[in-house]
N, C-alpha and C positions, 0 to 999 in steps of 0.2 A: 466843628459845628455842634454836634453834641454837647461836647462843654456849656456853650452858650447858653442853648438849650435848656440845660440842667441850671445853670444861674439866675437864669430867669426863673426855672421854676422856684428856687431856694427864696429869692427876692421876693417874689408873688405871694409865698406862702408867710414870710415875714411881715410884709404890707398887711394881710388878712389877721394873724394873729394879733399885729401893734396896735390896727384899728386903723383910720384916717389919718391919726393925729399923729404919727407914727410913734408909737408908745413900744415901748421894750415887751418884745414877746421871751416864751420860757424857749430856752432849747429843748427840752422835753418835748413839747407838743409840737416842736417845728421841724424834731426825730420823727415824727408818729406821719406827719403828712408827706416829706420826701421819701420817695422810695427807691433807696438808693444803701447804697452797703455803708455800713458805719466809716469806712475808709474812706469811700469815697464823698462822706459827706464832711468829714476833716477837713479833706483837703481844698475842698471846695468853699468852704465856711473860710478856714483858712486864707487863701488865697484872697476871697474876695473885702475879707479885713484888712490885708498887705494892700490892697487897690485903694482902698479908701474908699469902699461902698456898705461895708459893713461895718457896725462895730459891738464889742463880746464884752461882757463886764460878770464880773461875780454877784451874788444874790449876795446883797447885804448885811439880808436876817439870817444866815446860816443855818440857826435851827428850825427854820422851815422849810427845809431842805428834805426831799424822799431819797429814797436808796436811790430811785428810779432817776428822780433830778442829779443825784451825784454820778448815778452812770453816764448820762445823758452829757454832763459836762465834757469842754470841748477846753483841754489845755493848751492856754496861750501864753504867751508871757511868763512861764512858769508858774500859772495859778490856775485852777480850775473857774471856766467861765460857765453862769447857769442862764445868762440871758441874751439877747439881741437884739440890735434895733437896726434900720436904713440908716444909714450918713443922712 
């Protein structure tokens, strides 16, 4: 149940950062609102990519990149992802 719980809130805070339109939010800022252990926001981010409800892409411009958005990356696919969006 908790799980759940925690996806919704990851989903919710996604929705809010993408906007309406649902636009690609930063993982940085979507660290800063879950409050939840960097582990457990992996797996959870993770997972909900495998489901096909999320999906993680790399920031394009790379050198607009902060240490902070590099930490902030969430590696998938063998590449570091810096964004987010709902399916």
């Amino acid at each position: 149940m908790i799980k759940v719980v925690e996806m919704a809130k990851i989903t919710q805070a996604v929705e809010h950062l993408g906007g309406v339109d649902g636009g690609w939010a930063s993982l940085t800022d979507l660290r800063k609102m879950i409050k939840l252990s960097r582990a457990d926001q992996d797996a959870m981010i993770t997972e909900m990519v495998l489901m096909g409800t999320l999906t993680v892409i790399p920031e394009d411009n790379q050198k607009t990149l902060t240490s902070e958005d590099r930490q902030a990356a969430l590696y998938l696919g063998g590449q570091p992802n810096h964004m987010i969006q709902i399916c």
